[in-house]
N, C-alpha and C positions, 0 to 999 in steps of 0.2 A: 493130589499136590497142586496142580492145576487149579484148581477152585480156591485153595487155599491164598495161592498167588495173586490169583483177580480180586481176592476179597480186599486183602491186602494193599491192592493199587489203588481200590476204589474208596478205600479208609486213606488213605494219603489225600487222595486227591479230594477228599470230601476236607478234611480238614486244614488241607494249607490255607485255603478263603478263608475259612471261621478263625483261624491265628490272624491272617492280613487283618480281616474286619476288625476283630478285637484290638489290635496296635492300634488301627487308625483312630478308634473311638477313644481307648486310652487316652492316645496325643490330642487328640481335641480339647479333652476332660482337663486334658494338662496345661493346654493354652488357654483354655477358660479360667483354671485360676487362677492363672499367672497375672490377665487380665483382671480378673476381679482385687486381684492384692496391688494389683495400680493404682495411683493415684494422680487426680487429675487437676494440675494447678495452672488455669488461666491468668492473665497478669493484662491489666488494661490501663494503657498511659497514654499522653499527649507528647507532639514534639514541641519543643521548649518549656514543657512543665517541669519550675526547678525539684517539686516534691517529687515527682517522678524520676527525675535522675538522682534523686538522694538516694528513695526505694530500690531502684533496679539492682544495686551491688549488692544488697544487701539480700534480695531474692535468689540473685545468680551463685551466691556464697549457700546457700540451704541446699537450692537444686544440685548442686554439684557434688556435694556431701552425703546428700541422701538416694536410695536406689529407689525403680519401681514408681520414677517421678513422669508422667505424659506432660509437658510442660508447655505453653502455648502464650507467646505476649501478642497484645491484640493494639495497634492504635486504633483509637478513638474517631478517627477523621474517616475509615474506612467501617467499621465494626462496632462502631454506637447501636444498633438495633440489638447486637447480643449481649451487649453491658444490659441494655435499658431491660432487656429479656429475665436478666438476673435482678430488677428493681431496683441497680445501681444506675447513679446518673453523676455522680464526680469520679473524679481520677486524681490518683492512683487508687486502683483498688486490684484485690487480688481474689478469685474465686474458687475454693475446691471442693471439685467433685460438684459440680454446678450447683450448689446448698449453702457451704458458708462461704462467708465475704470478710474478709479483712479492708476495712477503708482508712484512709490516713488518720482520720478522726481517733480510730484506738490506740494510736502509737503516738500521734502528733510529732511526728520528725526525731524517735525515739528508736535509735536505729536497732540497739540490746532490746528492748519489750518487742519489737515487730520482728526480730527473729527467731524470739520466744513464741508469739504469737502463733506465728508461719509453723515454724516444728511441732507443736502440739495440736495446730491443725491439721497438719499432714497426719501425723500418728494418731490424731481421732476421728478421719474423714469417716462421713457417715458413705452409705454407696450410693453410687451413682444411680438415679432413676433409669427404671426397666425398660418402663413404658416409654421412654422420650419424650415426656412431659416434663415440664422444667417450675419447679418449686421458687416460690419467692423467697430469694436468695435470704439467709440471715447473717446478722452480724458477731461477730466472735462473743461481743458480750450477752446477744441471745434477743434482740431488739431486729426487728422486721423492719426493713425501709420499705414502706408500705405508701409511702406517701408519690403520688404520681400526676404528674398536670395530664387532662384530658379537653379534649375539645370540648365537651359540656361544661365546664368548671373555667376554663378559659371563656368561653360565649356571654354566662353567668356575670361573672369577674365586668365584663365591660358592660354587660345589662345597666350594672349597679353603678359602674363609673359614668355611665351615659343619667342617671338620674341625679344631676352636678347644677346647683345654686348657679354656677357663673354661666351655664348654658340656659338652663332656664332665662337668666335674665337678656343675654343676646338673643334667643329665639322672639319672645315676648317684643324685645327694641324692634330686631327685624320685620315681625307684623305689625306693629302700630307704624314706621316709617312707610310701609306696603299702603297700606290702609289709607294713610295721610297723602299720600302721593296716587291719590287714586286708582290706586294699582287691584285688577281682580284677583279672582281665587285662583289662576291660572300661575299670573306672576306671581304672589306669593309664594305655591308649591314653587318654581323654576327661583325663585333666592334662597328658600328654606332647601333643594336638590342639591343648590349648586354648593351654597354654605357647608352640609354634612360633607359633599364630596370633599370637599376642601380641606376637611377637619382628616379625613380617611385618608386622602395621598399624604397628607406632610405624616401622618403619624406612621402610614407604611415606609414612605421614604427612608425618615429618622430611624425608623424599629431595622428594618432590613440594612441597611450600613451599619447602624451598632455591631447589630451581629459577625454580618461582612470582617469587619474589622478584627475584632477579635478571635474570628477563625482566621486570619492570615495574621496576628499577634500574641498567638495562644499565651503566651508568656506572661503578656500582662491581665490575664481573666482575672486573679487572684486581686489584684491591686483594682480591678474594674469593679467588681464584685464588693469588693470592702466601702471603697467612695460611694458607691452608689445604696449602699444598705444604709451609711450615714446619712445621704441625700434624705432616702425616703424618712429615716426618724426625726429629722430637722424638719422637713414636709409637714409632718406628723406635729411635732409639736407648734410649727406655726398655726395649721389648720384649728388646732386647740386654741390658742390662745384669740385665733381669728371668732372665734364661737363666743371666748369670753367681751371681745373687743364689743362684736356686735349686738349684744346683750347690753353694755355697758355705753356704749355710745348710738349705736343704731347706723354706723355705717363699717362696712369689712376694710379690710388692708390691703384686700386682693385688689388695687383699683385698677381699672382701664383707661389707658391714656386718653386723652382729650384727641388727638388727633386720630385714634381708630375710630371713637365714634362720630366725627364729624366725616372718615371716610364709608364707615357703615350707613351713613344717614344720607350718604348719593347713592344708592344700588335702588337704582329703577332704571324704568327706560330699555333702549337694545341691547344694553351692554351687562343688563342685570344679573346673566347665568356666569358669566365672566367676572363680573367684580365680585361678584357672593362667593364664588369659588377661591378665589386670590383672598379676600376675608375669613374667609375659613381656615385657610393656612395660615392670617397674619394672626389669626383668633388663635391658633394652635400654639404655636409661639410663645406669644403675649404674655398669654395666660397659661402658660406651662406650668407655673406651682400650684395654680385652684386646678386645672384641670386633668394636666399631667402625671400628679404622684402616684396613682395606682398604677398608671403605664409603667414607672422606670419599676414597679416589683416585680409585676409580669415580666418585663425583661429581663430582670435578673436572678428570675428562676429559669428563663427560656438558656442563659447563657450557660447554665447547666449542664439544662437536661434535655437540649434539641440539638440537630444541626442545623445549617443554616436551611435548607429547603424545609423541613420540619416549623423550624421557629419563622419562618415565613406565615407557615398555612394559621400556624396559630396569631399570628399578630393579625391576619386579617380577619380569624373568627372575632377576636377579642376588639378590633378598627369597627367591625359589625355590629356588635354589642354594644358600641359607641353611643353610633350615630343613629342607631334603629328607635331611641325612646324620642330623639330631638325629630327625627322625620314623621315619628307618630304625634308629635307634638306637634309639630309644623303642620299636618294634615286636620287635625282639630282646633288649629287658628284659621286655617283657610275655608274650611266648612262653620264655621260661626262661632265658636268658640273667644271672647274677649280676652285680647293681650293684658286687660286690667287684672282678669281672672287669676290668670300666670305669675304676676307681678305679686298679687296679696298669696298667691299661695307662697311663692319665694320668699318673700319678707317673713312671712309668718314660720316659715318654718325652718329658713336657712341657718340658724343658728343650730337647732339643734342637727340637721344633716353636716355641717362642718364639726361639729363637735366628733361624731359616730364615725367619720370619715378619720380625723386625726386620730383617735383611739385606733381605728383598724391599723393606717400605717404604720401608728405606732411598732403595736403587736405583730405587724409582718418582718419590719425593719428585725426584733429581736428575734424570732422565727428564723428570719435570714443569715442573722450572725452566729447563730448556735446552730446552722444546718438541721434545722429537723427540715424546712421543706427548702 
């Protein structure tokens, strides 16, 4: 009887563990699916964006309704690196299960479609990646925003803005006035330095306060964004018509006033890195519709899809881009190269680079208004 007992106790006591083990793994098995039949709806806004405050009632009326929702709203001002993460760069957008994106654009201020939208996303959320790798987010109509500014495409962007008819012809003025005023290859480089610097602050200046502004006026991005896509198509077709002008008469519409170049035609002497530099900003200015139109699209992609320390680094890659063709320029005026050379290549061929120039703004300007980039 005695053995029977022991046996007994040692079957008990073997088995209460194997029951504990078996519940705990159960309850595990059971909050793993509870979590997998979750769903996970991020929501990314701005303060003062009025499309945003349209959206949000209209999110918090789904969430409320529906169970099994992880639900997460993100501003923008703190949490733009995991919108941009998703390949989203406007707001409002909304993301679930970090795969599909609902962006204003599908609803456009349609508040019954966007809460049609929302429910049939919820109820067809694909799952959530395993690995924690994060999928370029898609749109409910099944179209990828794929579309992304990078520093090389930015750097590029100003390569091509820096190869500009109306700098050409200042660089070429600035070495022949060099040259005429006895000035060496030393002063030359120190006008051609001070000149690009000149052209790089005002455009950093101007670029960094745009932005400035509009993160402390979120409100009016929408209205910034709209004038300024018209700006650049107006840009655009003057630059065109500037191509035909110049074909048809032989001289541009871009003109420079008479009194920049009577102050361009005093930079010699010890005050040369000083006035070249103050020329450069007044050159920056001046000539803001020959020189400036690709800048304000870069900006008003940056208002997008940066924030402001973001759209800083990029305004200086793209400031870089500028002035790097004009300083390579200026280095092969100052090593021998004739300002006549500069002058017949510009003549010859400005017409058709204002032409190619206006076509691109064009195409950017519509680009812009239809949000693909």
């Amino acid at each position: 009887m005695k053995n029977r007992h022991v046996l007994r106790q040692y079957a008990t006591k073997s088995i209460l563990p194997l029951l504990i083990l078996l519940l705990v793994i159960s309850s595990m098995f059971s909050a793993s699916a509870a979590r997998s039949d979750e769903v996970m709806v991020e929501y990314f806004y701005e303060d003062g964006c009025l499309k945003c405050q349209q959206t949000s009632p209209v999110i918090d009326s789904v969430i409320g309704r529906l169970e099994s929702i992880n639900y997460t709203s993100h501003n923008v001002a703190t949490s733009y690196s995991i919108m941009k993460g998703y390949g989203v760069y406007t707001v409002p957008a909304i993301v679930i299960n970090k795969s599909t994106v609902i962006a204003y654009s599908d609803y456009d201020g349609d508040d019954i479609l966007l809460e049609s939208l929302l429910v049939e996303a919820i109820e067809n959320a694909p799952a959530i990646p395993a690995n924690g790798t994060l999928p370029l987010a898609k749109n409910v109509d099944g179209s990828v925003t794929s579309f992304e500014l990078s520093p090389l495409i930015v750097l590029i962007t100003g390569l091509l803005a820096g190869f500009n008819p109306c700098l050409l012809a200042v660089m070429a003025f600035l070495a022949s006035v060099t040259i005429s005023s006895n000035g060496g290859k030393k002063e030359m480089l120190v006008v051609i330095g001070g000149f690009c610097a000149g052209i790089f602050t005002t455009y950093m200046i101007f670029g960094i306060s745009f932005l400035k502004a509009v993160t402390i006026f979120p409100g009016s991005r929408d209205s910034i964004t709209l004038f300024m896509t018209v700006l650049i198509g107006v840009l655009g077709i003057w630059h065109i018509y500037d191509a035909y002008h110049l074909k048809r008469h032989s001289r541009s519409t871009f003109k420079t006033p008479g009194s920049i170049v009577s102050f361009m035609d005093s930079i010699h002497g010890k005050n040369a890195l000083a006035l070249s530099f103050f020329a450069g900003g007044l050159f920056s200015l001046v000539k803001a519709p020959c020189v400036g139109a690709v800048y304000l699209s870069i900006l008003d992609m940056l208002i997008a899809r940066t924030n402001l320390l973001e759209g800083a680094v990029y305004l200086f890659l793209y400031n870089f881009g500028v002035v790097l063709p004009v300083l390579g320029l200026g280095v092969f005026l100052a090593f021998g190269m004739s300002p006549e050379t500069v002058m017949q290549f510009r003549e010859k061929r400005r017409s058709g680079i204002r032409f190619v120039t206006g076509v691109v703004l064009l195409l950017l300007a519509l680009l812009l208004y239809f949000n693909v980039i």
